[in-house]
Each structure stands twice: as structure tokens, then as C-alpha cells.
matplotlib code that plots the C-alpha trace (Angstrom):
import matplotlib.pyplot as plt

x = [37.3, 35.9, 32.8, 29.9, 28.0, 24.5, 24.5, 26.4, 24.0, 21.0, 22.8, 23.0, 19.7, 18.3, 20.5, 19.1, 15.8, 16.5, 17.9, 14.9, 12.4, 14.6, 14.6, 11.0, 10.1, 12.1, 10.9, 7.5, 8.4, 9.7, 6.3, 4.1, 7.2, 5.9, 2.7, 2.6, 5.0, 2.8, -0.3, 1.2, 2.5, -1.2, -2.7, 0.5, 0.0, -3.5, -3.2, -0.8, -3.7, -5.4, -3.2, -2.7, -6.4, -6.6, -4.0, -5.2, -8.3, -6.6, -4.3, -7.6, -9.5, -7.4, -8.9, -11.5, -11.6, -9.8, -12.7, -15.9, -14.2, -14.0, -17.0, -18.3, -16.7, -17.9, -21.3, -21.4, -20.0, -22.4, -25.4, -24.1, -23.4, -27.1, -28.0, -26.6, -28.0, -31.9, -31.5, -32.2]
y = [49.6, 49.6, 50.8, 48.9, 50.8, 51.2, 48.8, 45.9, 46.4, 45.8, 43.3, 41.1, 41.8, 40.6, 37.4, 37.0, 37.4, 34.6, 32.2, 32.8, 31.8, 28.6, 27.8, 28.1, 26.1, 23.2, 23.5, 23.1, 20.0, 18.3, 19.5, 17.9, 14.5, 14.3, 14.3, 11.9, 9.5, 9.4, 8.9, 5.9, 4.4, 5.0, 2.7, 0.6, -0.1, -0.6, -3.3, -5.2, -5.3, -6.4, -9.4, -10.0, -10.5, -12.9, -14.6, -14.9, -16.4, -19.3, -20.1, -20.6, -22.8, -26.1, -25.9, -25.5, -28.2, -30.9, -29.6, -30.4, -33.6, -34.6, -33.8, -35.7, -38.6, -38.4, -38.5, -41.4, -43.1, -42.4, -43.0, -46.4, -47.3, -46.1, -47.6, -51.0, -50.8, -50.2, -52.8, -51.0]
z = [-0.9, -3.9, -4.8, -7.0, -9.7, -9.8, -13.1, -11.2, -8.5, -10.6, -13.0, -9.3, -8.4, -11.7, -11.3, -7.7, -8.9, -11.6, -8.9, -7.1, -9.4, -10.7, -6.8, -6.9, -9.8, -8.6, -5.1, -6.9, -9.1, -5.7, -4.3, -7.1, -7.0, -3.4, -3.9, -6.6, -4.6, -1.9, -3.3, -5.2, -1.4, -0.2, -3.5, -2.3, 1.0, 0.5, -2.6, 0.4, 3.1, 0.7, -0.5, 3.2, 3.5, 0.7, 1.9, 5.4, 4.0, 1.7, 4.5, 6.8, 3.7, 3.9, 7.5, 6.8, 4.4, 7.0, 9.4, 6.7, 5.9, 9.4, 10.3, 7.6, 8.7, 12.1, 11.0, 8.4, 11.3, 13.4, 11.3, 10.4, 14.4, 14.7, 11.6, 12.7, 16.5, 15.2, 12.7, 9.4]

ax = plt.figure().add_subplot(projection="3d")
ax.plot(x, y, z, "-o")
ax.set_aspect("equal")
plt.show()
């Protein structure tokens, strides 16, 4: 078997240390990545709900439209049946 000095001992240690902290500083950067990602999916997300509402509401206005214009309609007729039967 052979055996390890003291020096190659410590020379690994000080490597493992290294590795350590590199693992830790990139395990950091992910960290702050992931934050940053999903704060940007949160403004996301809510920018779509809000299309979908605005979208949802111009759908509904032609219908609303056809419904004023009908309604309209309706009464001019009316007034001029009631016009015409009290002889103004």
C-alpha cells in the first residue's frame, strides 16, 4: 500500500475546498437564474389573464352591438305602430 504524505493530503484538501466553493457559487447563480425566471413567468402569466380579459370583453362587444341595434329597431317600430294607431 502506499502511503500519502502529509503535503498530498493537504494539497487534496485545498483542492476539495476549491471545488467546494466553485460548487457553491454556481449553485448560487442557478439560485438567483431561478428566481429571476420565475418572477418573469409570474409578470407572464399575469400579462395573459389579462389579454384574456380584454379579449373576452371585445368578443362580447359585437353582441352587444347586434343587441342595441335590435333593440332599437324594436322600438322605432313600435312607436310608429303606436304612432300610426293614435293618429299623430
Amino acid at each position: 500500500m502506499t502511503e500519502i504524505s502529509i503535503l498530498e493530503i493537504e494539497h487534496r484538501l485545498i483542492q476539495a475546498e476549491e471545488n467546494i466553493k466553485e460548487l457553491y457559487a454556481k449553485y448560487n447563480g442557478v439560485d438567483k437564474s431561478l428566481v429571476a425566471a420565475t418572477t418573469t413567468l409570474n409578470n407572464l402569466l399575469t400579462l395573459v389573464s389579462e389579454m384574456k380579459a380584454s379579449v373576452e370583453a371585445l368578443k362580447a362587444k359585437p353582441g352587444t352591438f347586434w343587441d342595441k341595434l335590435i333593440f332599437a329597431l324594436i322600438g322605432a317600430a313600435v312607436s310608429a305602430i303606436v304612432t300610426h294607431f293614435t293618429g299623430g
